[in-house]
FIVEXMI-734653 format. One record per residue: residue number from 1; residue in three letters; z, x negated, y negated of N, C-alpha, C, O in turn. Coordinates in pm, whole numbers. Example, Ala and Ser with C-alpha at 12.3 -4.5 7.8 and 13.67 -1.06 7.14 Angstrom:
# residues 2
[node 1; "ALA"; [780; -1319; 569]; [780; -1230; 450]; [780; -1320; 330]; [846; -1424; 332]]
[node 2; "SER"; [708; -1285; 225]; [714; -1367; 106]; [787; -1290; -3]; [804; -1341; -114]]
***
This chain:
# residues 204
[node 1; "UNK"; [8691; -17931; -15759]; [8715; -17826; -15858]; [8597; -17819; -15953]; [8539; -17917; -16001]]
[node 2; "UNK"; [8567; -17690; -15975]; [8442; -17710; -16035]; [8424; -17698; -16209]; [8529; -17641; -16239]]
[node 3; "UNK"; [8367; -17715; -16306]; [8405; -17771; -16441]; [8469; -17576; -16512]; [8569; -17568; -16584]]
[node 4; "UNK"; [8408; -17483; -16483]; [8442; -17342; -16497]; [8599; -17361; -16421]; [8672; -17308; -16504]]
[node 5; "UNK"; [8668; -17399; -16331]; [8785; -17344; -16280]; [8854; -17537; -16339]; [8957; -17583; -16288]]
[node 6; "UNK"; [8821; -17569; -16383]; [8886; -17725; -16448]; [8903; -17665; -16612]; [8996; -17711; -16679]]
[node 7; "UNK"; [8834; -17589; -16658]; [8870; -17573; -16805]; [8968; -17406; -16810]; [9065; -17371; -16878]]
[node 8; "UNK"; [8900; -17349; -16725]; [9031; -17248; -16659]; [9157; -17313; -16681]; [9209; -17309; -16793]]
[node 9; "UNK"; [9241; -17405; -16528]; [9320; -17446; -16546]; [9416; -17508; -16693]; [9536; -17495; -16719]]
[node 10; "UNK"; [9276; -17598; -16787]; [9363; -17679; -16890]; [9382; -17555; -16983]; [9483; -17584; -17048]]
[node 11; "UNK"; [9342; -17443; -17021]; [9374; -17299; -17061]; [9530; -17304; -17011]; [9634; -17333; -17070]]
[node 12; "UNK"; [9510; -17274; -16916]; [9596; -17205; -16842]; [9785; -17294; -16848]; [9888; -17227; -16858]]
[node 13; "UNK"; [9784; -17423; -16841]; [9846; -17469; -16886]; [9883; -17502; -17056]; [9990; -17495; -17117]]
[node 14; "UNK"; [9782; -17531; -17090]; [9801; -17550; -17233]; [9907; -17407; -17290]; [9992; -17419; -17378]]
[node 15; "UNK"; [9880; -17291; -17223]; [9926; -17172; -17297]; [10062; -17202; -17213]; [10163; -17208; -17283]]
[node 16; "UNK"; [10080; -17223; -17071]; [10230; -17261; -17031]; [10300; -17344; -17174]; [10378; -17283; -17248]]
[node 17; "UNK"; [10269; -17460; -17196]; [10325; -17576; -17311]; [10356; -17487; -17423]; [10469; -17505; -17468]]
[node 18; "UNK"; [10275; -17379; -17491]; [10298; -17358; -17584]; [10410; -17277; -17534]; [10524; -17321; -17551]]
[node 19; "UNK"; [10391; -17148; -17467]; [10570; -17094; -17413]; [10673; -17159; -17433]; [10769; -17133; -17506]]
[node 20; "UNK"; [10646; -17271; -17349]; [10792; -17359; -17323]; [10825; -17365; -17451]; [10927; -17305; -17486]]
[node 21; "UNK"; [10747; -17438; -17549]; [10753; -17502; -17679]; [10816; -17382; -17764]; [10899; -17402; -17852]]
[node 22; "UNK"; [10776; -17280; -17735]; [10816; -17169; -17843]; [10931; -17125; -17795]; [11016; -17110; -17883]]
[node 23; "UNK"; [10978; -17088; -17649]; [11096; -17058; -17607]; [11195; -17162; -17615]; [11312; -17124; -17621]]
[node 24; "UNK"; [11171; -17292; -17615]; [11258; -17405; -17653]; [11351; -17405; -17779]; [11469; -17437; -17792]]
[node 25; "UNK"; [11232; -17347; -17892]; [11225; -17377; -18008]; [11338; -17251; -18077]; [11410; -17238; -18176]]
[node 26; "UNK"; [11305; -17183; -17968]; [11390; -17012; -18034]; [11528; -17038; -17967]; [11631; -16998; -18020]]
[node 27; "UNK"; [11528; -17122; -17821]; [11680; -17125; -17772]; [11771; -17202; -17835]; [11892; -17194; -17816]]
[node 28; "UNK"; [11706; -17294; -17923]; [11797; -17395; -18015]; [11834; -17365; -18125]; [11917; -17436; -18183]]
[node 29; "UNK"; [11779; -17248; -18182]; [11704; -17191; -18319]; [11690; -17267; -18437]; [11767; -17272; -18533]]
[node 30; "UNK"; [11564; -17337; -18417]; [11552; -17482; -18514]; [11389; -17420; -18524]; [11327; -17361; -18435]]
[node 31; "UNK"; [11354; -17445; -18630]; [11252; -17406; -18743]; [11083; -17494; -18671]; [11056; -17526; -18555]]
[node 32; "UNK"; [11029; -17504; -18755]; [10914; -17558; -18720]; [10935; -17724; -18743]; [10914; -17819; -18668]]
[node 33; "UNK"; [11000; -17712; -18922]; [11006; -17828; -18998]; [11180; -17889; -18889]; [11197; -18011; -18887]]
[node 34; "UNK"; [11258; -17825; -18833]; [11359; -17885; -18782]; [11303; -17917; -18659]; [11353; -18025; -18627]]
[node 35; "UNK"; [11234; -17885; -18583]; [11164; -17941; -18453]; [11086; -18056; -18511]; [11064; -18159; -18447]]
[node 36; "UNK"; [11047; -18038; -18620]; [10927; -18167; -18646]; [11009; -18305; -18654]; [10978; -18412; -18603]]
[node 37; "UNK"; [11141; -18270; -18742]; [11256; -18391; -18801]; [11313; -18438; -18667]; [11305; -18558; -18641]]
[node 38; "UNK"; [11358; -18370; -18597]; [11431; -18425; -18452]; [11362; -18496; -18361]; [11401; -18587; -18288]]
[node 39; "UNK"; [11202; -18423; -18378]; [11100; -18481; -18247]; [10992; -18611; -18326]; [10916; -18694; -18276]]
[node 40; "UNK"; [11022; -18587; -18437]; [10918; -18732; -18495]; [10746; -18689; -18479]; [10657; -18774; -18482]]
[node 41; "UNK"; [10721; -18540; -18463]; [10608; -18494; -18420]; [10576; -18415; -18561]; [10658; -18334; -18604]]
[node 42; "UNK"; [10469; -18437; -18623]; [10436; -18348; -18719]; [10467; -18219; -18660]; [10496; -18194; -18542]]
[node 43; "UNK"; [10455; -18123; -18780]; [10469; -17980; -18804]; [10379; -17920; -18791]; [10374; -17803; -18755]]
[node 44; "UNK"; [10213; -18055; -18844]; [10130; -17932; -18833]; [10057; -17929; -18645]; [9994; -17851; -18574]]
[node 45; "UNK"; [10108; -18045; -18637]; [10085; -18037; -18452]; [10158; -17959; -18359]; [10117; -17873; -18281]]
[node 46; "UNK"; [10288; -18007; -18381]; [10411; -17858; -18335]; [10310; -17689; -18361]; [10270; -17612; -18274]]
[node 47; "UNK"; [10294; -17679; -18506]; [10191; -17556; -18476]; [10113; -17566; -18440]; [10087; -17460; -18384]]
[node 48; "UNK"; [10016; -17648; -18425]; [9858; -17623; -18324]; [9933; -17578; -18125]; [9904; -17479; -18057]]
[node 49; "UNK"; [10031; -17695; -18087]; [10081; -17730; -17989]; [10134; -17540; -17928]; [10089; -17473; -17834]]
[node 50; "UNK"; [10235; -17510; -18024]; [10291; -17362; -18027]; [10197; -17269; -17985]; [10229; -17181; -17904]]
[node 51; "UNK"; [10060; -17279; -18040]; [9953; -17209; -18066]; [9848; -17187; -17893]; [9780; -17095; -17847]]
[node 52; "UNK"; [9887; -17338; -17842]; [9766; -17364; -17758]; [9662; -17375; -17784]; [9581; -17325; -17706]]
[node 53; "UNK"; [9600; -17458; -17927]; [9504; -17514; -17963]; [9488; -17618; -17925]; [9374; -17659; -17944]]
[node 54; "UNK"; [9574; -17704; -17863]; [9535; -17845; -17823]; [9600; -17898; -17775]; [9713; -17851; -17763]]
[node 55; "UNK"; [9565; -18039; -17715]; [9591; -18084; -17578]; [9666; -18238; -17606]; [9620; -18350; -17585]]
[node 56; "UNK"; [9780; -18201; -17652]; [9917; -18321; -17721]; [9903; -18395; -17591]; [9890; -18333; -17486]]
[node 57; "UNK"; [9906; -18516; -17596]; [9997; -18634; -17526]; [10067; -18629; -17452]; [10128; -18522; -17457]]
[node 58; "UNK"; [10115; -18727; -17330]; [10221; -18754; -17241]; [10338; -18743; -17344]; [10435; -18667; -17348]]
[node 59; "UNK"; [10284; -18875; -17448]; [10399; -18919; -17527]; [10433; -18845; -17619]; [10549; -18868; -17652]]
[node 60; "UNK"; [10368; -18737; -17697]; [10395; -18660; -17756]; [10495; -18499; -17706]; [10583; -18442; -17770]]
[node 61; "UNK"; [10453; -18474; -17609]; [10532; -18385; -17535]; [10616; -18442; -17470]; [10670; -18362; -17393]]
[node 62; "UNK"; [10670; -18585; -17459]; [10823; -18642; -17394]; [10924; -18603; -17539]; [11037; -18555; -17542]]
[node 63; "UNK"; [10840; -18641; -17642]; [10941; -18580; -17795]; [10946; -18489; -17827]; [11045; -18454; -17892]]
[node 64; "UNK"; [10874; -18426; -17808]; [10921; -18275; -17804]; [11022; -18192; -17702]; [11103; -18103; -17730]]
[node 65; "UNK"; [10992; -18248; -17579]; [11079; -18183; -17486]; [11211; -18283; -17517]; [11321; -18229; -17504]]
[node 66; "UNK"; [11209; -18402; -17550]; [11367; -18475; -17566]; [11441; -18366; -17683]; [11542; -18295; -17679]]
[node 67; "UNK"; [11352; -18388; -17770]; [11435; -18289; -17913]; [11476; -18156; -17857]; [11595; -18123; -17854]]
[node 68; "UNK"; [11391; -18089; -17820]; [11452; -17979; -17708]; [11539; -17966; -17603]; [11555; -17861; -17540]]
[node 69; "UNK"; [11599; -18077; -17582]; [11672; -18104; -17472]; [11693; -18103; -17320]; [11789; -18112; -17243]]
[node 70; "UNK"; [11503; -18082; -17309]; [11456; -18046; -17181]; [11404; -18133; -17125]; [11361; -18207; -17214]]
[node 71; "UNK"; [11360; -18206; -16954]; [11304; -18282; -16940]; [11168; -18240; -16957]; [11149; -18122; -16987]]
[node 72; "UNK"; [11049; -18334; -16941]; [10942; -18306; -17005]; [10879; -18223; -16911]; [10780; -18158; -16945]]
[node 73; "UNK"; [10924; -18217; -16796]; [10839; -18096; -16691]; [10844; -17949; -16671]; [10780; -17870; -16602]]
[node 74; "UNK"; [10967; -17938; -16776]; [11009; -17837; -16819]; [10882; -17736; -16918]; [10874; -17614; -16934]]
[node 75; "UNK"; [10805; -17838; -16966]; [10749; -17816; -17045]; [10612; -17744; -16972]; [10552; -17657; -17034]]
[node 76; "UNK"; [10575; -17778; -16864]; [10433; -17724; -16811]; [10487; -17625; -16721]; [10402; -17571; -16650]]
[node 77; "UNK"; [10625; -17582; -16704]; [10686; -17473; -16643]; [10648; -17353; -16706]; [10619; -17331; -16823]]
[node 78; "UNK"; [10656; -17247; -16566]; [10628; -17109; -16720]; [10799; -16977; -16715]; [10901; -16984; -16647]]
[node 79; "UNK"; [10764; -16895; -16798]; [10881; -16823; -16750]; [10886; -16689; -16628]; [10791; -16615; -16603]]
[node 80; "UNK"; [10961; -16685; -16593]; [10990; -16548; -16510]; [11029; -16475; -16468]; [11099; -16514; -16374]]
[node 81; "UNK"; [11028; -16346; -16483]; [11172; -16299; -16471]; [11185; -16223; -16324]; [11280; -16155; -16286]]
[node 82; "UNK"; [11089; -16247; -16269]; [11143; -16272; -16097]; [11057; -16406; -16037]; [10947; -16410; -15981]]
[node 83; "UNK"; [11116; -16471; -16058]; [11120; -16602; -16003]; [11148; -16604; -15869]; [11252; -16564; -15815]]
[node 84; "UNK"; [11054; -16652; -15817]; [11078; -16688; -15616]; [11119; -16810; -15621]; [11071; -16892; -15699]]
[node 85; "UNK"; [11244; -16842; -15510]; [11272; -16950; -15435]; [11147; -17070; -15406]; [11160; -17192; -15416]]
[node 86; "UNK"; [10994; -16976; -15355]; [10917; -17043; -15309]; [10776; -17103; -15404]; [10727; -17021; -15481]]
[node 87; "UNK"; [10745; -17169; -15402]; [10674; -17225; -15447]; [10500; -17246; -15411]; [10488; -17352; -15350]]
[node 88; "UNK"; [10407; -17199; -15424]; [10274; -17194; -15362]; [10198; -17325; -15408]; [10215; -17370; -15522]]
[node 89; "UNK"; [10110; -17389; -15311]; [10059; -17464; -15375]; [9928; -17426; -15469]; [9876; -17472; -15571]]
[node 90; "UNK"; [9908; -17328; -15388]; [9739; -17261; -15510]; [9819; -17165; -15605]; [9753; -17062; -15617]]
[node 91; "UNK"; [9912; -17159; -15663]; [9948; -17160; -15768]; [10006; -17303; -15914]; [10052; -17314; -16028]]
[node 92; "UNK"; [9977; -17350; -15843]; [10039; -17468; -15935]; [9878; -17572; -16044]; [9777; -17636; -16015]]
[node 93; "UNK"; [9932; -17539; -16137]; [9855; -17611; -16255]; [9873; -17720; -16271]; [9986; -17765; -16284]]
[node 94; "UNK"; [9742; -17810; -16277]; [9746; -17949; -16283]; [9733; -17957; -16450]; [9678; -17875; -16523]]
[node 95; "UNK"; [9797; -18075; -16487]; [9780; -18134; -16630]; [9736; -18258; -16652]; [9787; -18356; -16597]]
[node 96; "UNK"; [9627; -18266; -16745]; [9609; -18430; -16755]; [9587; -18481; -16885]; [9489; -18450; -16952]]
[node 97; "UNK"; [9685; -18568; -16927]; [9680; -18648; -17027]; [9562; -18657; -17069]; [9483; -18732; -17012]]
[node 98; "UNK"; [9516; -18569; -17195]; [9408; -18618; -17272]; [9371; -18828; -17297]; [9256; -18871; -17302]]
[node 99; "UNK"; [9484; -18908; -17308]; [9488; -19034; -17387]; [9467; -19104; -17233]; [9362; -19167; -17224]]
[node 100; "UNK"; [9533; -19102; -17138]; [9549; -19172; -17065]; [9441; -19115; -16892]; [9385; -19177; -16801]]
[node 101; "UNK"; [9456; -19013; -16918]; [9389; -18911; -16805]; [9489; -18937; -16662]; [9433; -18943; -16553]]
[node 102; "UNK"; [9637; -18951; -16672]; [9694; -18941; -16569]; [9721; -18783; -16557]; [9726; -18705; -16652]]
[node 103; "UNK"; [9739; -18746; -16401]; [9759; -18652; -16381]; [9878; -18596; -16342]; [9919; -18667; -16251]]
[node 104; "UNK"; [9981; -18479; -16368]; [10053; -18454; -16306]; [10086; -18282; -16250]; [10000; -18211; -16304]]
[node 105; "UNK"; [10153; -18220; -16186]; [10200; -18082; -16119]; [10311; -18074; -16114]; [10363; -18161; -16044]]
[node 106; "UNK"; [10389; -17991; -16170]; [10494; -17927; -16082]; [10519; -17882; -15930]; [10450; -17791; -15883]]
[node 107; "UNK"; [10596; -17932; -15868]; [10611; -17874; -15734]; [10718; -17790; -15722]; [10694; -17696; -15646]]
[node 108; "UNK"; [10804; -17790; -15759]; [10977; -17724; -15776]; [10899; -17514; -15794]; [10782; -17491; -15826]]
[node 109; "UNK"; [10972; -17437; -15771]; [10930; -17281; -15800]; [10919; -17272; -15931]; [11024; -17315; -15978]]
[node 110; "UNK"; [10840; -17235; -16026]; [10851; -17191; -16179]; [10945; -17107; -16212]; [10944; -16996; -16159]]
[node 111; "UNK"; [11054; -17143; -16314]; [11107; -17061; -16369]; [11275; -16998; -16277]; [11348; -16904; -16310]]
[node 112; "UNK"; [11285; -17069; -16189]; [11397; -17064; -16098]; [11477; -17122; -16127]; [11458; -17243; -16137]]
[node 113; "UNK"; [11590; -17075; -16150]; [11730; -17165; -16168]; [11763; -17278; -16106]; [11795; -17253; -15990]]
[node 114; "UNK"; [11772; -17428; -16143]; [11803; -17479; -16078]; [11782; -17619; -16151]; [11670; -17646; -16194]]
[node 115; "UNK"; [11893; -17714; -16167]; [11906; -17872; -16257]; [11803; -17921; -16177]; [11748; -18000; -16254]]
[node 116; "UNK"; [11736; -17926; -16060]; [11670; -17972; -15995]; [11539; -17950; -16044]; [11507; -17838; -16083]]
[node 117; "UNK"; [11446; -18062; -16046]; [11277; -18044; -16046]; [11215; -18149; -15973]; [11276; -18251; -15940]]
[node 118; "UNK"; [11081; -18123; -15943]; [11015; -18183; -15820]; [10866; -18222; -15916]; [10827; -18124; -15980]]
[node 119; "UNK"; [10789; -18334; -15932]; [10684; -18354; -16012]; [10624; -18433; -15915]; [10682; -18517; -15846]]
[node 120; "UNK"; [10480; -18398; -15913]; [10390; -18488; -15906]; [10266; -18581; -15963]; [10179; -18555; -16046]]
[node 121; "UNK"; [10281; -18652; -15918]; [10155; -18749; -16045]; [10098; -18817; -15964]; [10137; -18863; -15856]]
[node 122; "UNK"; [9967; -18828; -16036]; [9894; -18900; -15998]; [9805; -18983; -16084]; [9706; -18931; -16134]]
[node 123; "UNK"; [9836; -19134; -16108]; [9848; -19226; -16215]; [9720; -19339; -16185]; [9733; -19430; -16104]]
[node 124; "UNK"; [9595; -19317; -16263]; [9501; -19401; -16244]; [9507; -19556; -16258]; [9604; -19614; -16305]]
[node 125; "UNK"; [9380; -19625; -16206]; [9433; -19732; -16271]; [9404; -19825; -16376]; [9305; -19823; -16449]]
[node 126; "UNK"; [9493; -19903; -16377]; [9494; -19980; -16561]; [9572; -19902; -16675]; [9620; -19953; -16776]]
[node 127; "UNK"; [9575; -19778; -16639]; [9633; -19712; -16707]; [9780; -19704; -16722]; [9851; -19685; -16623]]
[node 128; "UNK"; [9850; -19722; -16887]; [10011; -19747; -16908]; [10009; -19631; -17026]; [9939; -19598; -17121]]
[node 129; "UNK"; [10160; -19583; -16945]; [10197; -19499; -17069]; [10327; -19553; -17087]; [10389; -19612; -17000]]
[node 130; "UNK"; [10385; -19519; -17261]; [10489; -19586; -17292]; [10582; -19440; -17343]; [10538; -19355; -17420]]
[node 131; "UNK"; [10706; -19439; -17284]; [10759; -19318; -17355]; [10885; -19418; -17453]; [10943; -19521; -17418]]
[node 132; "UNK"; [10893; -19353; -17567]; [10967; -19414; -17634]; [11101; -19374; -17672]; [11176; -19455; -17726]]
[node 133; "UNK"; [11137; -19259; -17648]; [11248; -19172; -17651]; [11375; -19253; -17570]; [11347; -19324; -17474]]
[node 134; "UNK"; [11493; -19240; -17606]; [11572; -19314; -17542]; [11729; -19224; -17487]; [11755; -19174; -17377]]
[node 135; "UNK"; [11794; -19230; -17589]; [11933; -19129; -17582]; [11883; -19006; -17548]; [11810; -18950; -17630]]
[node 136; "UNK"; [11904; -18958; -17456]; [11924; -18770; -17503]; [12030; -18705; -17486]; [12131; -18769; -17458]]
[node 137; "UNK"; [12037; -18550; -17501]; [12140; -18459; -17554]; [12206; -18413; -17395]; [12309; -18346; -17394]]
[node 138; "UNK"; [12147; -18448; -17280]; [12193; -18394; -17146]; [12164; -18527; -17121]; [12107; -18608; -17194]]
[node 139; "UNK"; [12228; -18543; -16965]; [12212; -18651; -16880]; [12115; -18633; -16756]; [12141; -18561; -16659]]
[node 140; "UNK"; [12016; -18698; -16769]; [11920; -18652; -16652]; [11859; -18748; -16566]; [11792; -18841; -16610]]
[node 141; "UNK"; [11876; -18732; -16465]; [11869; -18844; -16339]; [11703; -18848; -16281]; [11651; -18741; -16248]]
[node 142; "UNK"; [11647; -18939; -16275]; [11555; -18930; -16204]; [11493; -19075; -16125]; [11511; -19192; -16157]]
[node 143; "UNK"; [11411; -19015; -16004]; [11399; -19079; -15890]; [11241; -19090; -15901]; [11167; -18993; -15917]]
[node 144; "UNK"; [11192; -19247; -15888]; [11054; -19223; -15839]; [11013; -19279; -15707]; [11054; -19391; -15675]]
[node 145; "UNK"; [10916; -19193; -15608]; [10895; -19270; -15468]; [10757; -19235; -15510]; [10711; -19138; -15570]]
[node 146; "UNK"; [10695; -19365; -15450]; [10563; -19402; -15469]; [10508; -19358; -15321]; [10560; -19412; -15223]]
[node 147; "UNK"; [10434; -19291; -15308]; [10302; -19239; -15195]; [10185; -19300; -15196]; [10111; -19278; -15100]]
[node 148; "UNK"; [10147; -19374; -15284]; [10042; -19419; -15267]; [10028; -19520; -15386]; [10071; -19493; -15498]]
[node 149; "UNK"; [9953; -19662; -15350]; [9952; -19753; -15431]; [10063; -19831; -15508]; [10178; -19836; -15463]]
[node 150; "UNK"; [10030; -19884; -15611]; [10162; -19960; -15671]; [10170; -19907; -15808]; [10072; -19858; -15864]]
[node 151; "UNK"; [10297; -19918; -15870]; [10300; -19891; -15996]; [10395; -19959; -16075]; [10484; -19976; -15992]]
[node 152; "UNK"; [10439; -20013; -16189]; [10495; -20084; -16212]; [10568; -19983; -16370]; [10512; -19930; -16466]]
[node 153; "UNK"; [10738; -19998; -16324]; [10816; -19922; -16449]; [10913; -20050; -16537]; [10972; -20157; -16516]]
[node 154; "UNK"; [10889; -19977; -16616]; [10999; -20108; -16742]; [11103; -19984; -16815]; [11087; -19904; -16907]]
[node 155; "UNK"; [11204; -20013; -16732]; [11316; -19938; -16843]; [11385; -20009; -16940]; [11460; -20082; -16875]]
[node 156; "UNK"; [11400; -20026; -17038]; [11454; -20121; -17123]; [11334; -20235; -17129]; [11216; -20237; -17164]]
[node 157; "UNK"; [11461; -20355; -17061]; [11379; -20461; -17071]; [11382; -20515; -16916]; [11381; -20631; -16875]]
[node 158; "UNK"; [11389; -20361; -16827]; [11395; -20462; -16720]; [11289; -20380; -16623]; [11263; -20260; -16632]]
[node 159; "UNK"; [11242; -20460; -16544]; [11059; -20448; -16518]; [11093; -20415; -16340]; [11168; -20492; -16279]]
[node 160; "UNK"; [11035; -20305; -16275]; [11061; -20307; -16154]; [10911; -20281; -16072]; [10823; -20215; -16128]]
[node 161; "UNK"; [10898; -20320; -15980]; [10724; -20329; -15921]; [10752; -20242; -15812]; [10834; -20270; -15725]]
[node 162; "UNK"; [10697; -20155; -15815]; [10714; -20060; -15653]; [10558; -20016; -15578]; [10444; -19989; -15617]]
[node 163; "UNK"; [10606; -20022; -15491]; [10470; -20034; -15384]; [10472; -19882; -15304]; [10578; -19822; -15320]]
[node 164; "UNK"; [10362; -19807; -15215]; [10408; -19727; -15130]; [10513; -19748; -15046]; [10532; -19844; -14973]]
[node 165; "UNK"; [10583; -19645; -15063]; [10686; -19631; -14976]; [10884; -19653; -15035]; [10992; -19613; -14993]]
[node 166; "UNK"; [10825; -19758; -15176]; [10967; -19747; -15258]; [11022; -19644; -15311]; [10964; -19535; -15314]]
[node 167; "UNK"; [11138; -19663; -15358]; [11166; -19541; -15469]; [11284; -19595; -15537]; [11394; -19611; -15485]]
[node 168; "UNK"; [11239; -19628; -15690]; [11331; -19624; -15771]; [11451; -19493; -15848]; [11423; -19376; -15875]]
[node 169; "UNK"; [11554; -19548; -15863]; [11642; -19433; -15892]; [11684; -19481; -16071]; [11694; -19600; -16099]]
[node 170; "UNK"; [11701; -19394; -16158]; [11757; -19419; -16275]; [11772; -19296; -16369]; [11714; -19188; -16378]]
[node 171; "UNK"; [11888; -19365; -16444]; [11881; -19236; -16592]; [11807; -19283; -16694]; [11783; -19397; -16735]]
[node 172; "UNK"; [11760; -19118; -16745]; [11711; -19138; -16828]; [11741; -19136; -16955]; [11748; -19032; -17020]]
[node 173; "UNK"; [11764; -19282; -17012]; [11879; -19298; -17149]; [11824; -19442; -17197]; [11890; -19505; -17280]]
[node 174; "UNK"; [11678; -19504; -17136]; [11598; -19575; -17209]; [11493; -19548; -17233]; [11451; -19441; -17189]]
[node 175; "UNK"; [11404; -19633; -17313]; [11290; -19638; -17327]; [11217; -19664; -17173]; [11269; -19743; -17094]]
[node 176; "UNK"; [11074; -19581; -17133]; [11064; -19608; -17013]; [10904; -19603; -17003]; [10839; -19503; -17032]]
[node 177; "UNK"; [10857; -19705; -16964]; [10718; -19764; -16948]; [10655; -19743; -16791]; [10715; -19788; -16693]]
[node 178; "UNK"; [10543; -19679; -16782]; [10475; -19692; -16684]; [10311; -19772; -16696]; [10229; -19771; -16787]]
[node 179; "UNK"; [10310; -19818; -16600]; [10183; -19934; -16575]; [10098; -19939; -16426]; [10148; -19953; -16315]]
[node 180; "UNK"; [10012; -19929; -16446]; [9946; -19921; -16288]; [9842; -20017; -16358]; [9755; -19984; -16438]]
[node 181; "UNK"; [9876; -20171; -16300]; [9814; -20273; -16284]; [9665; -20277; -16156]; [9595; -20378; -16147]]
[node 182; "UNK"; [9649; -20199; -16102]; [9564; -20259; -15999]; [9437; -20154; -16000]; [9455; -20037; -16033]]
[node 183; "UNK"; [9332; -20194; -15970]; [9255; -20114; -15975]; [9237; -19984; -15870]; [9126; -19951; -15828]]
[node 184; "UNK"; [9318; -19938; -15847]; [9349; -19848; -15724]; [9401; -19724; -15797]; [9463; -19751; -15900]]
[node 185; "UNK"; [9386; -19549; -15757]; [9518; -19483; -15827]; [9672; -19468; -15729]; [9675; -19466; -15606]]
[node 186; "UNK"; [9767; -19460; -15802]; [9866; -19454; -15781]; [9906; -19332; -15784]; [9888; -19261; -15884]]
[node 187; "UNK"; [9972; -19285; -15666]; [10052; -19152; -15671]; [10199; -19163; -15598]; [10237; -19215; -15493]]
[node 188; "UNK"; [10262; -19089; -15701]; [10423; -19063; -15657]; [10463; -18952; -15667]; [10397; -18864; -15722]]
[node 189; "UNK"; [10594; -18934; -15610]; [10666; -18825; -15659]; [10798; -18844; -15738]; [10893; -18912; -15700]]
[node 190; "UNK"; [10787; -18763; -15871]; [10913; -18748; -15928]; [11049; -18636; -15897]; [11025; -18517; -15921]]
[node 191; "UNK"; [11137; -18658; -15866]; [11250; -18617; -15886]; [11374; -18598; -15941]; [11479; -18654; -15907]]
[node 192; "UNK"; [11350; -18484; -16062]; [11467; -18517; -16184]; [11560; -18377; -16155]; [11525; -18268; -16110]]
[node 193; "UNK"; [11723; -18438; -16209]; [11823; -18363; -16223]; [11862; -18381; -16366]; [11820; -18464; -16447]]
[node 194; "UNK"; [11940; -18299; -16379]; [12011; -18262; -16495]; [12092; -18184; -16503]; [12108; -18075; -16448]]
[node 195; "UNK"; [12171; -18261; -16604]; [12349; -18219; -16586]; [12342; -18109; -16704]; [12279; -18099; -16809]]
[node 196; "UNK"; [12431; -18036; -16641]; [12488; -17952; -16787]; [12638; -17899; -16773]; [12680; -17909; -16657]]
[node 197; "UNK"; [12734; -17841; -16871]; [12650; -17906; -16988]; [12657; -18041; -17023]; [12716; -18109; -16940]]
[node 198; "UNK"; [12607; -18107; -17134]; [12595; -18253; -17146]; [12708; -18331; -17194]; [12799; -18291; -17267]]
[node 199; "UNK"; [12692; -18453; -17141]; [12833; -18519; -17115]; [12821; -18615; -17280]; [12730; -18686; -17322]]
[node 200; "UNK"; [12949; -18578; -17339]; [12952; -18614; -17500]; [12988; -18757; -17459]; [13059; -18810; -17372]]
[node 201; "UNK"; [12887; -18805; -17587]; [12878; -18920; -17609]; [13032; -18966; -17696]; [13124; -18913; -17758]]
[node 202; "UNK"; [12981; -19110; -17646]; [13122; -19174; -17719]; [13097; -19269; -17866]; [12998; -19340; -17881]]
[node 203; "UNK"; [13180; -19257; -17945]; [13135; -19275; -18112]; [13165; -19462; -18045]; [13218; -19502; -17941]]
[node 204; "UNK"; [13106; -19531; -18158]; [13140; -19654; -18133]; [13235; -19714; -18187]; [13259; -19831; -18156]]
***
């Protein structure tokens, strides 16, 4: 890809994020300063972010999309109001973590109905990201199978090592750590569901 169709693309997504972010923001109807209080994300980043001035975090866009109540892939989705079943691959926008430079895509159709989503990543190495978000407002299931290399996840406090060819299954209702220990990159595929509507929590 050449550096003209690489700064294309991060355009091109960045303005997806801000959509999501702004259509998120209007379906909940919570303010700038009430997105900032729920997501732990400044206000004045929420507006740059809104804007497509800049290029937020893994970890910063997992809090934003938790406070939103969306999973975070939701977030590099765009909208549409004829949405195909099918999915192209030379349509699909890659994103990469400014902090960490992991990469990931949507594979699932943009903007199609459906609890179902399909992600791909591709996770360098040495490189750990930590999402810190824990409870959320829906219940959302997700699956990782590793394609290539090893990668190592910590949900809570409990540490699982997967190699090509595994696939871990879990909800997402901890804190959840990724690590690629080896000098190799790692690629998987994600597969998340989500329930609606969301299953009420129980008071203690």
């Amino acid at each position: 890809m050449t550096d003209e169709s690489t700064l294309s693309a991060g355009l091109d997504i960045n303005a997806r994020i801000a959509a999501a972010v702004r259509r998120g923001r209007a379906d909940r109807k919570l303010s700038l300063e009430e997105l900032a209080t729920a997501s732990g994300v400044s206000r004045s980043m929420l507006s740059l972010i809104e804007r497509g001035e800049t290029s937020p975090t893994a970890v910063v866009l997992e809090k934003v999309a938790t406070a939103l109540g969306v999973p975070l892939a939701r977030l590099f989705d765009h909208s549409r109001d004829d949405a195909s079943p099918v999915s192209r691959k030379v349509d699909r926008a890659i994103w990469k973590d400014p902090e960490t430079g992991y990469q990931r895509w949507n594979i699932s159709p943009p903007g199609y109905p459906s609890p179902l989503q399909i992600v791909e990543v591709l996770f360098p190495p040495h490189a750990r990201v930590a999402f810190e978000t824990g409870v959320r407002d829906h219940v959302v299931h997700q699956q990782v199978w590793v394609q290539d290399g090893r990668i190592e996840i910590t949900l809570g406090d409990t540490v699982h090592q997967l190699a090509k060819g595994d696939c871990l299954a879990m909800q997402l209702d901890t804190t959840i750590t990724y690590h690629n220990r080896t000098d190799k990159p790692a690629r998987y595929v994600v597969v998340l569901v989500t329930l609606s509507p969301p299953v009420a929590r129980r008071s203690a």
